[in-house]
OpenMM code with the backbone's topology and positions (N, CA, C; nanometers):
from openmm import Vec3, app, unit

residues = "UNK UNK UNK UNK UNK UNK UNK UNK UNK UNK UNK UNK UNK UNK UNK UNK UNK UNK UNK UNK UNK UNK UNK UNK UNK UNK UNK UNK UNK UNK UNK UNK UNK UNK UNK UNK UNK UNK UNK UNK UNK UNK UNK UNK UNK UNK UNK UNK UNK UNK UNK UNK UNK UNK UNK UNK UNK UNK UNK UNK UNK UNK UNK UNK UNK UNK UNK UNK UNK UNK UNK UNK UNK UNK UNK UNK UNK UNK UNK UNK UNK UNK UNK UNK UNK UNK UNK UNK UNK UNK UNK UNK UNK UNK UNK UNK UNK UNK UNK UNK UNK UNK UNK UNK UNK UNK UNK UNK UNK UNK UNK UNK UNK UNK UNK UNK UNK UNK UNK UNK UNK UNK UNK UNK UNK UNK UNK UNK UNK UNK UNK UNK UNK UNK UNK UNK UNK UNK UNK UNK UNK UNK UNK UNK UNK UNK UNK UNK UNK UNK UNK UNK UNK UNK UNK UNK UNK UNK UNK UNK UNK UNK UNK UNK UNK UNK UNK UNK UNK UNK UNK UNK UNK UNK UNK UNK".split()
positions = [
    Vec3(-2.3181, -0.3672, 0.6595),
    Vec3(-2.3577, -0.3631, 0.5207),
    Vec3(-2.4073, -0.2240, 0.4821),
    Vec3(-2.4875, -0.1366, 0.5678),
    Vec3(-2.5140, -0.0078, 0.5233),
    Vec3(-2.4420, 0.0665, 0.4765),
    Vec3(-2.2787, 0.0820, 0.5180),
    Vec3(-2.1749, 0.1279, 0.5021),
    Vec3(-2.1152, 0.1016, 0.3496),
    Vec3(-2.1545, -0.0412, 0.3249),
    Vec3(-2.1005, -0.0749, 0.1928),
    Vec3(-2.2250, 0.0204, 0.0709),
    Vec3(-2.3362, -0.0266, 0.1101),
    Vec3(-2.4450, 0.0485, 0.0364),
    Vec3(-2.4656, 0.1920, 0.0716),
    Vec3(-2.3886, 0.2411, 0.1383),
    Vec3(-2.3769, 0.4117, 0.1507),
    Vec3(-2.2612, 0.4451, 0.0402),
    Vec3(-2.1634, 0.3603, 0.0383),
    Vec3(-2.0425, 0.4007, -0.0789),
    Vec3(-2.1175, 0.3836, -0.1963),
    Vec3(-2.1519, 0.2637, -0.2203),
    Vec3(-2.1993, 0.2116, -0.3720),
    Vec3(-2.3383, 0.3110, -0.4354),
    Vec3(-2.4088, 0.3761, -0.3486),
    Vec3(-2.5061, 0.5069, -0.3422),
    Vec3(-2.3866, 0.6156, -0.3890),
    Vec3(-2.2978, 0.5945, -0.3218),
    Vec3(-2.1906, 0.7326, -0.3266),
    Vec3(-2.1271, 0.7354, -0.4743),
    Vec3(-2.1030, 0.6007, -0.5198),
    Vec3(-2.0254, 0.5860, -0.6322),
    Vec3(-2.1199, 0.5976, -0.7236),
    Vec3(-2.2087, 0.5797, -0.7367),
    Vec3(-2.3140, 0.6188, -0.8741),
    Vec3(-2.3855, 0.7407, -0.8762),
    Vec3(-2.3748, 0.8160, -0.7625),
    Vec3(-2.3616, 0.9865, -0.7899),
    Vec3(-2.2686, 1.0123, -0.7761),
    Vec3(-2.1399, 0.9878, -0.7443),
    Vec3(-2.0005, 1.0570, -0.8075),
    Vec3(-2.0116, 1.0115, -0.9080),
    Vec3(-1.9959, 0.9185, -1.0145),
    Vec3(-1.9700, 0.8467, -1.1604),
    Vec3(-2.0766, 0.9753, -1.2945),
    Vec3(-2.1885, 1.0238, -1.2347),
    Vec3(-2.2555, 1.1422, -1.3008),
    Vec3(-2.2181, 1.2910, -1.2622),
    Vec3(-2.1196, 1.2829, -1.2225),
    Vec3(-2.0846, 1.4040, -1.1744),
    Vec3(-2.0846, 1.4568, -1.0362),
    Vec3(-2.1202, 1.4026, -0.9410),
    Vec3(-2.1471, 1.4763, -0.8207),
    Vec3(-2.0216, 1.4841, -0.7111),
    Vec3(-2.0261, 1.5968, -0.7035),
    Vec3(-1.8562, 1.6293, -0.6585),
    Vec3(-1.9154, 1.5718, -0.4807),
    Vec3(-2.0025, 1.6196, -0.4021),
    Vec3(-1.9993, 1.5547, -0.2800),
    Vec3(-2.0331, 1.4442, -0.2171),
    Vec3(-2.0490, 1.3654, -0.3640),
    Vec3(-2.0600, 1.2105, -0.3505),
    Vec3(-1.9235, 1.1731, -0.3580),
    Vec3(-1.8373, 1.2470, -0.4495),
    Vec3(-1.7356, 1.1849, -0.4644),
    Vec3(-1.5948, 1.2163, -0.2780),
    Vec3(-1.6399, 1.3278, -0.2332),
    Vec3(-1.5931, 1.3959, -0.1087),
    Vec3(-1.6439, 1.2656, 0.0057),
    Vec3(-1.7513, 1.2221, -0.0259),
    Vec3(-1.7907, 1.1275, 0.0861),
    Vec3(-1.6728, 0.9788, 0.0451),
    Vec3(-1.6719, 0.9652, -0.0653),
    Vec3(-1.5807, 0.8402, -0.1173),
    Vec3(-1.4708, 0.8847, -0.0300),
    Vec3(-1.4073, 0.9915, -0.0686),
    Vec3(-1.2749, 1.0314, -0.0098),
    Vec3(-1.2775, 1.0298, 0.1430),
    Vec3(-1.3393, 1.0612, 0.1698),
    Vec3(-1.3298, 1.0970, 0.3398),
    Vec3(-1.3523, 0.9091, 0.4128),
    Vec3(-1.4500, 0.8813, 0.3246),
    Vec3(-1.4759, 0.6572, 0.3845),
    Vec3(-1.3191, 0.5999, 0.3362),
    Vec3(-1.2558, 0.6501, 0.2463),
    Vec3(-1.1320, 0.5662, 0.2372),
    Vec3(-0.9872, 0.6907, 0.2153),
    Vec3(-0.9709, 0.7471, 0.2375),
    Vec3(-0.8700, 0.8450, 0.2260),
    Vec3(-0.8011, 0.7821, 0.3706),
    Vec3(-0.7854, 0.7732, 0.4825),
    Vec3(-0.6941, 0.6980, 0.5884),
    Vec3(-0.6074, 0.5840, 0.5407),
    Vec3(-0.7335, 0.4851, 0.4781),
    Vec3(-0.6782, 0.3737, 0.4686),
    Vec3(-0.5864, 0.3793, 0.3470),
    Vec3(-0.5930, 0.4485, 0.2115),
    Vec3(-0.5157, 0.4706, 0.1032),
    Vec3(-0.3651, 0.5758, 0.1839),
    Vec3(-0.3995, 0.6646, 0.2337),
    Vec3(-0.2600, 0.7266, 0.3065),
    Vec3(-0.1793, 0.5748, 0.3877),
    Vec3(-0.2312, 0.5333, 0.4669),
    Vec3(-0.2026, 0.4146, 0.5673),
    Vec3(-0.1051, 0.3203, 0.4630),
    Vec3(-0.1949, 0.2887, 0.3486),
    Vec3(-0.0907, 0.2318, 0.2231),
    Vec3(-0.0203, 0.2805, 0.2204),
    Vec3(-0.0023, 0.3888, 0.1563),
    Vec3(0.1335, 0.4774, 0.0911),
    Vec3(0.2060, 0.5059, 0.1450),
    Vec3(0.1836, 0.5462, 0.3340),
    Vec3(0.2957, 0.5348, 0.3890),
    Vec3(0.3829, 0.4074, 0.4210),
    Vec3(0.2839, 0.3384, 0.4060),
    Vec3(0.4233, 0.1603, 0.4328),
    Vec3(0.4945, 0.1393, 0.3393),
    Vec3(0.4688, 0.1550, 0.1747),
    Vec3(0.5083, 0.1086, 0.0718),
    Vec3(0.6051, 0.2241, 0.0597),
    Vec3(0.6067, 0.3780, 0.0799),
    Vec3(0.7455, 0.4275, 0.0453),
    Vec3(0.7923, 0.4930, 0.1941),
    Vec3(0.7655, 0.4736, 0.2860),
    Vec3(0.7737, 0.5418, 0.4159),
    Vec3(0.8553, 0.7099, 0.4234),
    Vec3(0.7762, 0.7780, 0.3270),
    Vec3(0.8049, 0.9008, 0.3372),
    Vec3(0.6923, 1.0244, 0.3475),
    Vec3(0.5905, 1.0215, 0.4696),
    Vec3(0.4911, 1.1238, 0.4864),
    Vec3(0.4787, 1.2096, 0.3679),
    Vec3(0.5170, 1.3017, 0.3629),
    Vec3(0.5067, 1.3964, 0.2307),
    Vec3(0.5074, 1.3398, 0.0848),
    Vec3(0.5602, 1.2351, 0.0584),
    Vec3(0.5765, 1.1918, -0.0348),
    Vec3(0.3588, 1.1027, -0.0384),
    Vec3(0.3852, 1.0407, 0.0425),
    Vec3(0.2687, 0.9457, 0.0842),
    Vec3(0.1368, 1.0717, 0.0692),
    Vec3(0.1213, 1.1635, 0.0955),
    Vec3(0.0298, 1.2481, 0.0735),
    Vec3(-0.0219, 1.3103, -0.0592),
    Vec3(0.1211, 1.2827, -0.0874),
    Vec3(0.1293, 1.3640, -0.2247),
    Vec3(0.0839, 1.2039, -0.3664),
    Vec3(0.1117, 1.1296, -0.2728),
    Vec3(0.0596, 0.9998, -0.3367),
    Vec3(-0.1261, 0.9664, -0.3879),
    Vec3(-0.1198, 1.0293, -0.2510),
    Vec3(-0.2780, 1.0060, -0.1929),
    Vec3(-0.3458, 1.1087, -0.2552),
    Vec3(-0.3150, 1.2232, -0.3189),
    Vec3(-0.3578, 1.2807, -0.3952),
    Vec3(-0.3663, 1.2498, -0.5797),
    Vec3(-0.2560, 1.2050, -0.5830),
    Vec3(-0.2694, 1.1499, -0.7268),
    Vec3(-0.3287, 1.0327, -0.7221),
    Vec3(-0.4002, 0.9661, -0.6239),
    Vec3(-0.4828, 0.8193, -0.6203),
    Vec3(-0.6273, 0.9032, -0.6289),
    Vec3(-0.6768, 1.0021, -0.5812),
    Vec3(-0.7853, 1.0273, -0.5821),
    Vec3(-0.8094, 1.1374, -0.7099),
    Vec3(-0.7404, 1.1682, -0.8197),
    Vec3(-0.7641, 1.2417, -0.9156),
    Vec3(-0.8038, 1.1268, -0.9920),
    Vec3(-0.6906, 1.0413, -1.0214),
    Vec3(-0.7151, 0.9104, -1.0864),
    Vec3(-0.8247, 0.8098, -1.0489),
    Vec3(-0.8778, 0.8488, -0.9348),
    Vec3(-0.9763, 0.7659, -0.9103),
    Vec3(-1.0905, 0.8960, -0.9941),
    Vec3(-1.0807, 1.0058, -0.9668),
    Vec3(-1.2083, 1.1199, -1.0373),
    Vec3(-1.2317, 1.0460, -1.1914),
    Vec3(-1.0831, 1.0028, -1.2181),
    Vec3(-1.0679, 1.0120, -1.4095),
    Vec3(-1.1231, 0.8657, -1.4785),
    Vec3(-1.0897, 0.7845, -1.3169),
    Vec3(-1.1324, 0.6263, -1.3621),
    Vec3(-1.2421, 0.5966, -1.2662),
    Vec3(-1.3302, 0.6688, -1.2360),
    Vec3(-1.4581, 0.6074, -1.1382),
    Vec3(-1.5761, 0.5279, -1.2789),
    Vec3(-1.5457, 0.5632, -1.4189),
    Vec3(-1.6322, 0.5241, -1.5028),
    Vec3(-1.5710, 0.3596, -1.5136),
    Vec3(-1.4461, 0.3430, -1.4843),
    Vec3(-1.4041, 0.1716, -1.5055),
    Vec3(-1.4412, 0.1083, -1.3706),
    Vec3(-1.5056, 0.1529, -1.2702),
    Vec3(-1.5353, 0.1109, -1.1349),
    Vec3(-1.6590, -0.0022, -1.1711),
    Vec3(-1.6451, -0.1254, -1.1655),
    Vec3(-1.7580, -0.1888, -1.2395),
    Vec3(-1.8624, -0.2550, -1.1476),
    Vec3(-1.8287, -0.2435, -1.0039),
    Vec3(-1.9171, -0.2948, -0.8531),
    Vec3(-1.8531, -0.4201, -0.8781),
    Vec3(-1.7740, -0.5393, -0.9382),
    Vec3(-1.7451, -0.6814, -0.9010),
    Vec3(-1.6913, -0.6718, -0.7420),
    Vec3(-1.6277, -0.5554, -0.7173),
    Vec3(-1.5858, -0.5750, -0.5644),
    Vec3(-1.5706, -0.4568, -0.4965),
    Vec3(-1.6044, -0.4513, -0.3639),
    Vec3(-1.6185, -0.3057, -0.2916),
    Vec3(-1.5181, -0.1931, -0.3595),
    Vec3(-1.5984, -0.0987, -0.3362),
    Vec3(-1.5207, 0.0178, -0.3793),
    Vec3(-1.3600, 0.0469, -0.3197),
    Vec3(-1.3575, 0.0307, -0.2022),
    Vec3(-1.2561, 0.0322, -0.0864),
    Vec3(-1.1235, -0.0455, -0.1510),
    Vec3(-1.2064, -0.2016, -0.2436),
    Vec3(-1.0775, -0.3165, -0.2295),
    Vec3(-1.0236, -0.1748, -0.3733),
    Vec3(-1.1198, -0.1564, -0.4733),
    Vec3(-1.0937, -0.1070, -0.6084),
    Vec3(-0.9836, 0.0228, -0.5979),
    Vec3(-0.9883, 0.1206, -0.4845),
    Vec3(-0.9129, 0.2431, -0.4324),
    Vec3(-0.7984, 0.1651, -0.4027),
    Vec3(-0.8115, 0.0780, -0.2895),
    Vec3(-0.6981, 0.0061, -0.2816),
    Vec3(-0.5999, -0.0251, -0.3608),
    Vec3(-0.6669, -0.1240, -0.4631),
    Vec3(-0.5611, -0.1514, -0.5809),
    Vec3(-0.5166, -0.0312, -0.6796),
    Vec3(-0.6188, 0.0521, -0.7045),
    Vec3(-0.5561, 0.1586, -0.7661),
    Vec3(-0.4023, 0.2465, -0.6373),
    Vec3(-0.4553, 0.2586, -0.5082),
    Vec3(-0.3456, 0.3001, -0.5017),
    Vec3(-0.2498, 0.2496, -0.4884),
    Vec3(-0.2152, 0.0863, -0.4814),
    Vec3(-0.0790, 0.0364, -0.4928),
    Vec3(-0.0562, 0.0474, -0.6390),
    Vec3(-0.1333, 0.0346, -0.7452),
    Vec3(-0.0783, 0.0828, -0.8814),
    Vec3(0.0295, 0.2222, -0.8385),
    Vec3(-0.0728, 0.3523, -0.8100),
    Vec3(0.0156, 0.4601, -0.8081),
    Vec3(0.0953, 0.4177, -0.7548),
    Vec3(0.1571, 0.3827, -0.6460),
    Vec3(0.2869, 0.3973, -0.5616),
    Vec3(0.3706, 0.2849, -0.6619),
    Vec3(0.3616, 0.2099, -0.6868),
    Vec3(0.4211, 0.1124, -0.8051),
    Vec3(0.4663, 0.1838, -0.8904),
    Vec3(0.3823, 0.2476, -0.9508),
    Vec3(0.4008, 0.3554, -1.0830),
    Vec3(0.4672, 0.4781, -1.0369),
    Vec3(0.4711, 0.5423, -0.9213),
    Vec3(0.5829, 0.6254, -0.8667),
    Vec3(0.6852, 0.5733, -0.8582),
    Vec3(0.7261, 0.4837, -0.8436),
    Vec3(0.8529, 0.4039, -0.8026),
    Vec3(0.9366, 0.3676, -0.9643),
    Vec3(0.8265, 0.3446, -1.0172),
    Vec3(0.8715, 0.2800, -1.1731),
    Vec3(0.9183, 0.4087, -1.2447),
    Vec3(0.8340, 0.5286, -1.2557),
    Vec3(0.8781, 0.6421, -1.3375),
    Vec3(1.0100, 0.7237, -1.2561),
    Vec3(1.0281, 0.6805, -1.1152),
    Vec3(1.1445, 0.7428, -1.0584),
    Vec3(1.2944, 0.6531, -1.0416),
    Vec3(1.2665, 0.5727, -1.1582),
    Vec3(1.3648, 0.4834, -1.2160),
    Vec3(1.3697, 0.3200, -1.0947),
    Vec3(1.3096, 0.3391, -0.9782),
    Vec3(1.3591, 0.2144, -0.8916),
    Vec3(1.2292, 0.1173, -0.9008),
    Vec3(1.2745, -0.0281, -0.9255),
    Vec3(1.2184, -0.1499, -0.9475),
    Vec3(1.2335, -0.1906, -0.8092),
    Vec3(1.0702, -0.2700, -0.7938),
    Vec3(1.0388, -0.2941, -0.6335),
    Vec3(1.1487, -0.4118, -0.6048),
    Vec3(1.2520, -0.4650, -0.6731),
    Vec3(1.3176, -0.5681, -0.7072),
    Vec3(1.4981, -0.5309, -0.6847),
    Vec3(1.4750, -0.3539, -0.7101),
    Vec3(1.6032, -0.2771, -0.6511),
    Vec3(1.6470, -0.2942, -0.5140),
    Vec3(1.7474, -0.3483, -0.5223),
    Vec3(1.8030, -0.3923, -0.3659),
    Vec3(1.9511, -0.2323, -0.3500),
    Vec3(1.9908, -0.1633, -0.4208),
    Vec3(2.0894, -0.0961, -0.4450),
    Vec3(2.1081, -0.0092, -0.2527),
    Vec3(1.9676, 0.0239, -0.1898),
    Vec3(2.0067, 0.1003, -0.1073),
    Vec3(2.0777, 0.0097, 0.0224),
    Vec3(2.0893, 0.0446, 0.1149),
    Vec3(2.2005, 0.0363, 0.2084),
    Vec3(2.1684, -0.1377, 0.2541),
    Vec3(2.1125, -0.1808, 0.1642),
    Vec3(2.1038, -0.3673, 0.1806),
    Vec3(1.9835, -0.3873, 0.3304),
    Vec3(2.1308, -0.5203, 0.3229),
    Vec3(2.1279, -0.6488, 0.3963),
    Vec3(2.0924, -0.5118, 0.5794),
    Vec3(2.1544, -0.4370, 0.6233),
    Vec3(2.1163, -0.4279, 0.7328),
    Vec3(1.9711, -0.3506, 0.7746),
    Vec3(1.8969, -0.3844, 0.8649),
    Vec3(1.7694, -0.3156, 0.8964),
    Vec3(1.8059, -0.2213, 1.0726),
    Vec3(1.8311, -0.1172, 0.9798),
    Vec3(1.8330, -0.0147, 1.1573),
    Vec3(1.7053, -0.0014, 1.2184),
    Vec3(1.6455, -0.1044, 1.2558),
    Vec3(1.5092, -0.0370, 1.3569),
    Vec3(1.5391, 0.0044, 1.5257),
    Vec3(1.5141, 0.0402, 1.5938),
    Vec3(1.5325, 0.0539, 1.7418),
    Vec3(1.4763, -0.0427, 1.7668),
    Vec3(1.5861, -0.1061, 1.8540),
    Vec3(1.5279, -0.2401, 1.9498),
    Vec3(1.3939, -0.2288, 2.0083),
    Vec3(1.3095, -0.3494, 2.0436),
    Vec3(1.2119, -0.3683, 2.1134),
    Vec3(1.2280, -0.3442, 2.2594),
    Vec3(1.1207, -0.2396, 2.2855),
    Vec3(1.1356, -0.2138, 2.4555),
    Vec3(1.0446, -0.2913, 2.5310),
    Vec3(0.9419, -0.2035, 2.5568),
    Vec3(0.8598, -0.2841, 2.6216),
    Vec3(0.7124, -0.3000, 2.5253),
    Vec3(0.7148, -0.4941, 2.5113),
    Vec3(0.6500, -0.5601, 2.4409),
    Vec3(0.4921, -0.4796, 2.4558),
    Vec3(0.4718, -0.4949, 2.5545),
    Vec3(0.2779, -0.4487, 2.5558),
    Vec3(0.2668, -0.3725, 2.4346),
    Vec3(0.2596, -0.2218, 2.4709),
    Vec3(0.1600, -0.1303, 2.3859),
    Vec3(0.2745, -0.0967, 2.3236),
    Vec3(0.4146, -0.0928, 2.2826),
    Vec3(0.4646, -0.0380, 2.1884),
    Vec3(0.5074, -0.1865, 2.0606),
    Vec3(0.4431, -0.2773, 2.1164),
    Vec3(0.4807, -0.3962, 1.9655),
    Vec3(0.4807, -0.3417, 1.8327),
    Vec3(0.3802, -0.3243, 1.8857),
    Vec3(0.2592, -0.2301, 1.6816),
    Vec3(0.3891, -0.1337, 1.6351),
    Vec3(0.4225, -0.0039, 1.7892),
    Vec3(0.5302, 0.0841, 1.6911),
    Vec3(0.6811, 0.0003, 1.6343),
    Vec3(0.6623, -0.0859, 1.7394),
    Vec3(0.7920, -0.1502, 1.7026),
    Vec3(0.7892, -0.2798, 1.5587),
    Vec3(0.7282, -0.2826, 1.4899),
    Vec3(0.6508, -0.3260, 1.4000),
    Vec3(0.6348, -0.2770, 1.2749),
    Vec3(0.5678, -0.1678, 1.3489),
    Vec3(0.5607, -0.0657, 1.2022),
    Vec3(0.7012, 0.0546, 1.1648),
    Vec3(0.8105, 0.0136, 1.2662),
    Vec3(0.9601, 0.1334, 1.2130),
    Vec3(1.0202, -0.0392, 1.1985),
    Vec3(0.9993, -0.1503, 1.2393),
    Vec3(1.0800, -0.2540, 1.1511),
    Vec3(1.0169, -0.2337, 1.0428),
    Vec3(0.8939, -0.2498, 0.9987),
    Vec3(0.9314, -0.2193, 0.8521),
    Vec3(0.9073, -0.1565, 0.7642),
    Vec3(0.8760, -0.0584, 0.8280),
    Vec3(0.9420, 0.0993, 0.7572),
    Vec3(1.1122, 0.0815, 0.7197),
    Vec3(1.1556, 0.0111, 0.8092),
    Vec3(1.3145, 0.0267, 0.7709),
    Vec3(1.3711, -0.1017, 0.7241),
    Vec3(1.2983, -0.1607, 0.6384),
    Vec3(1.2860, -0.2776, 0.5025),
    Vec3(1.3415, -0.2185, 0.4093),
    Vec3(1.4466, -0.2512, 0.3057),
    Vec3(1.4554, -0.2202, 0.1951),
    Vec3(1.3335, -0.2042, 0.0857),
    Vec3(1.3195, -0.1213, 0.0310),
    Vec3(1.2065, -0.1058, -0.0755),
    Vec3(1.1254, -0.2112, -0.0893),
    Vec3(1.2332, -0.3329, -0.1834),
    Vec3(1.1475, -0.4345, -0.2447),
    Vec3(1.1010, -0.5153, -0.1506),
    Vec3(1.1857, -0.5019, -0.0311),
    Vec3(1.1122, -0.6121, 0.0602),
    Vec3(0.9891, -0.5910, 0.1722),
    Vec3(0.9932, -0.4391, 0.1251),
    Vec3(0.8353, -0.4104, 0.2495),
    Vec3(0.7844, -0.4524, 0.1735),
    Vec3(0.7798, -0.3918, 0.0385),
    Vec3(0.6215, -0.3457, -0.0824),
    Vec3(0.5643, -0.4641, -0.0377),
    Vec3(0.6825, -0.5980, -0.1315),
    Vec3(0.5868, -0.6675, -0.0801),
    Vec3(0.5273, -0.7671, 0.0293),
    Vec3(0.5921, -0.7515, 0.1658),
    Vec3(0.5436, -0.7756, 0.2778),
    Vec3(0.4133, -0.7255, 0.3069),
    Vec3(0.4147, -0.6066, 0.2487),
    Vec3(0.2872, -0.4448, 0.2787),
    Vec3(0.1476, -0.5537, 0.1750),
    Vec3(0.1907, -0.5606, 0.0581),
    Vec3(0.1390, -0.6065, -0.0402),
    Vec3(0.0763, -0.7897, -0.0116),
    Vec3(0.1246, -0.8130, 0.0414),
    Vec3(0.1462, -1.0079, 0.0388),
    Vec3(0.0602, -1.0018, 0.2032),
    Vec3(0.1419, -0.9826, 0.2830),
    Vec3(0.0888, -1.0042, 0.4314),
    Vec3(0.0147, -0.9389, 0.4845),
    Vec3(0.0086, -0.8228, 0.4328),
    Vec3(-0.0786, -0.6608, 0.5448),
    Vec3(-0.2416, -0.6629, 0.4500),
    Vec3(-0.1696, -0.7064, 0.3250),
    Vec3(-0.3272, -0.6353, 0.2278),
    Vec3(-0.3414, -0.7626, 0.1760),
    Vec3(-0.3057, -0.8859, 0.1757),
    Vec3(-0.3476, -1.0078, 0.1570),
    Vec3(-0.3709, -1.0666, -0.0277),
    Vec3(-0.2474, -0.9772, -0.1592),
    Vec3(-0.2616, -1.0054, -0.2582),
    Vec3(-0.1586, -1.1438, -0.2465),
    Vec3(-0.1784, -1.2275, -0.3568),
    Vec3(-0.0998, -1.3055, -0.3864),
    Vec3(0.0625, -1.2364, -0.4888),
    Vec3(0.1515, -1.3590, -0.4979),
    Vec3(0.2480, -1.3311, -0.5614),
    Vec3(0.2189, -1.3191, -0.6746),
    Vec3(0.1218, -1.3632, -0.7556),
    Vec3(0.0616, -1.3760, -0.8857),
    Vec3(0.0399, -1.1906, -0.9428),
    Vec3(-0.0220, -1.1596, -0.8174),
    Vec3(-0.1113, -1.0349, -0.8457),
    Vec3(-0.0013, -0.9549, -0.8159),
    Vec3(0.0757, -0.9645, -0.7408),
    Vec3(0.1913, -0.8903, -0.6746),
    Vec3(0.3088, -0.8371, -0.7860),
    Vec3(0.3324, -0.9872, -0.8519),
    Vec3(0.3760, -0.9807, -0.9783),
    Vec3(0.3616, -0.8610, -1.1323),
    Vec3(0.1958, -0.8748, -1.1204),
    Vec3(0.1360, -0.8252, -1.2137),
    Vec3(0.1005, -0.6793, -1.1800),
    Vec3(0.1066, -0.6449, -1.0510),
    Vec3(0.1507, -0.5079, -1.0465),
    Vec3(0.2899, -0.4311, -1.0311),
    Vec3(0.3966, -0.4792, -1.0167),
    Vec3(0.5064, -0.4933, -1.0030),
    Vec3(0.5983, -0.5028, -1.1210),
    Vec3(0.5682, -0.6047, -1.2053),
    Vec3(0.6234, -0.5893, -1.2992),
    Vec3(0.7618, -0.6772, -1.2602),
    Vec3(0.7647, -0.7931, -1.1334),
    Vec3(0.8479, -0.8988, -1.1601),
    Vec3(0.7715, -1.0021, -1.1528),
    Vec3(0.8899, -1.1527, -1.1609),
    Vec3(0.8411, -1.2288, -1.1876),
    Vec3(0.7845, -1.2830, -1.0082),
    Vec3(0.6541, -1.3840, -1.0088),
    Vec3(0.6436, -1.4061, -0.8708),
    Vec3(0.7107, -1.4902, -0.8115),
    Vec3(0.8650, -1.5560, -0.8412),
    Vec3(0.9392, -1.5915, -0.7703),
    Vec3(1.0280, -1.5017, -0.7434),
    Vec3(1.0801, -1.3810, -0.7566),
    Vec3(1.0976, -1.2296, -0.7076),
    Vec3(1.0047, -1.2058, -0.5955),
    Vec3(0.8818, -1.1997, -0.6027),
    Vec3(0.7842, -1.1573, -0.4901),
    Vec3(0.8303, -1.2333, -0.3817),
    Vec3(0.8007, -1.3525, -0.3990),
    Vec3(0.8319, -1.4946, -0.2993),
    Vec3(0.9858, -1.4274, -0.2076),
    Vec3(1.0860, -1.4403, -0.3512),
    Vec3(1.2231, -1.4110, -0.2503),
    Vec3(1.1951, -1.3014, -0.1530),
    Vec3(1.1392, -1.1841, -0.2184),
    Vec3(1.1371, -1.0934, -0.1349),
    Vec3(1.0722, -1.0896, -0.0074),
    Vec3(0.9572, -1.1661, 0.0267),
    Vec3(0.8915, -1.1674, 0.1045),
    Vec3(0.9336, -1.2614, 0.1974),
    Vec3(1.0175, -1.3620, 0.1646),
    Vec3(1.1445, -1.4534, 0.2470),
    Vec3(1.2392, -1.3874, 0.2705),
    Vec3(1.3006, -1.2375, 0.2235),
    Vec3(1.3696, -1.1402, 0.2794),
    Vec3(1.3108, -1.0656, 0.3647),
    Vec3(1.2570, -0.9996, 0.4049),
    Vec3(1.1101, -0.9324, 0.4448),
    Vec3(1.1171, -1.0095, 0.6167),
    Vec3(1.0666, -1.1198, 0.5839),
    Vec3(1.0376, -1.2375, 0.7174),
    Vec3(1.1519, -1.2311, 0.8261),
    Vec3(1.2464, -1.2490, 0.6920),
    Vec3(1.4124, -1.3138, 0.7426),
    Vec3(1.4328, -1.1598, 0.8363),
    Vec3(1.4165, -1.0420, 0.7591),
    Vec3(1.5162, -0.9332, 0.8340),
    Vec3(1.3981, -0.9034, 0.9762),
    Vec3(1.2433, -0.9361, 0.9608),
    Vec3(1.1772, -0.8756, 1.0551),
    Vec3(1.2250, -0.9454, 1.1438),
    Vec3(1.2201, -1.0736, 1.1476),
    Vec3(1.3003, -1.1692, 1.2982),
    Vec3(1.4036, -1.1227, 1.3141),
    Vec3(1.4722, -1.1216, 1.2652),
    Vec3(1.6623, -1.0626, 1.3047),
    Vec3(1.6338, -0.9137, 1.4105),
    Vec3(1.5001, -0.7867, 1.3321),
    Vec3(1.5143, -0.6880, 1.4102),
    Vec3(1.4035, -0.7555, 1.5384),
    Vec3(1.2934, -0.7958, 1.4995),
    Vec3(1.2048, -0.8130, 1.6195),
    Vec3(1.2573, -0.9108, 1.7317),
    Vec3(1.3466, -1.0007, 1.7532),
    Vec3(1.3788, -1.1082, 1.8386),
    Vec3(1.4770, -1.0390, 1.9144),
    Vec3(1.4577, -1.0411, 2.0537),
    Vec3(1.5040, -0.9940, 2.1393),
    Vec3(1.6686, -1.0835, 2.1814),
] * unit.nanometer
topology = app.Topology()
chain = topology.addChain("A")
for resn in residues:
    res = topology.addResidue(resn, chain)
    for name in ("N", "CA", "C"):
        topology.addAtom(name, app.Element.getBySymbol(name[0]), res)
């Protein structure tokens, strides 16, 4: 709990101005907002460059930060907005199936122990768009299709399919 009341200290001297209150915000959640951005578009540079426009926008909107829920969940959702909203202004809908489909190139599973996780995280990295987001979105960060929807901008039986695509291709690459 100190941790939570060290941010919420942090967020009401960043919200008056204080630039190294706001540096402490960044540094308690800047991993976990990159960690997002790289699943949802799996392109490092791109994901950084994400993670920077989540934390300006967080400078511009820390006054709508209202405490109903940790600061962490609030960064969070702002940065799946951005990456949503990158995706939307660069013309592709999380709902765009256009790139190379139905097949998932991951490298087979080697040895189960300590490489599961990598083998895990390049299956689905190598998800079609709509069907990581919202795997990333639904299973990893625990929103509903409702909410999934409403950041997204489809309907949540879209979310649903996708995330029954998502399932479908991770077994096909993960099953030995």
């Amino acid at each position: 709990m100190t941790g939570a009341v060290h941010l919420s200290d942090a967020v009401e001297r960043a919200r008056s101005g204080d630039v190294e209150a706001f540096e402490t915000l960044y540094r308690a959640t800047a991993g976990r907002v990159y960690a997002l951005c790289l699943r949802m578009c799996r392109d490092p540079h791109l994901a950084e460059e994400l993670v920077q426009e989540c934390y300006v926008r967080a400078w511009q909107k820390l006054g709508t930060f209202r405490g109903d829920s940790l600061f962490t969940t609030w960064m969070h959702r702002l940065a799946t907005n951005v990456v949503l909203g990158h995706f939307r202004r660069a013309g592709r809908r999380i709902d765009d199936l256009a790139d190379a489909g139905e097949r998932v190139a991951a490298e087979p599973a080697a040895e189960r122990s300590s490489e599961l996780a990598l083998d895990l995280e390049r299956a689905i990295a190598s998800l079609p768009a709509g069907a990581r987001t919202v795997l990333v979105l639904h299973d990893v960060e625990g929103y509903t299709h409702e909410e999934i929807a409403r950041m997204s901008g489809v309907a949540p039986g879209t979310s649903k399919a996708q995330l029954s695509r998502a399932r479908r291709l991770l077994r096909k690459v993960l099953t030995p």
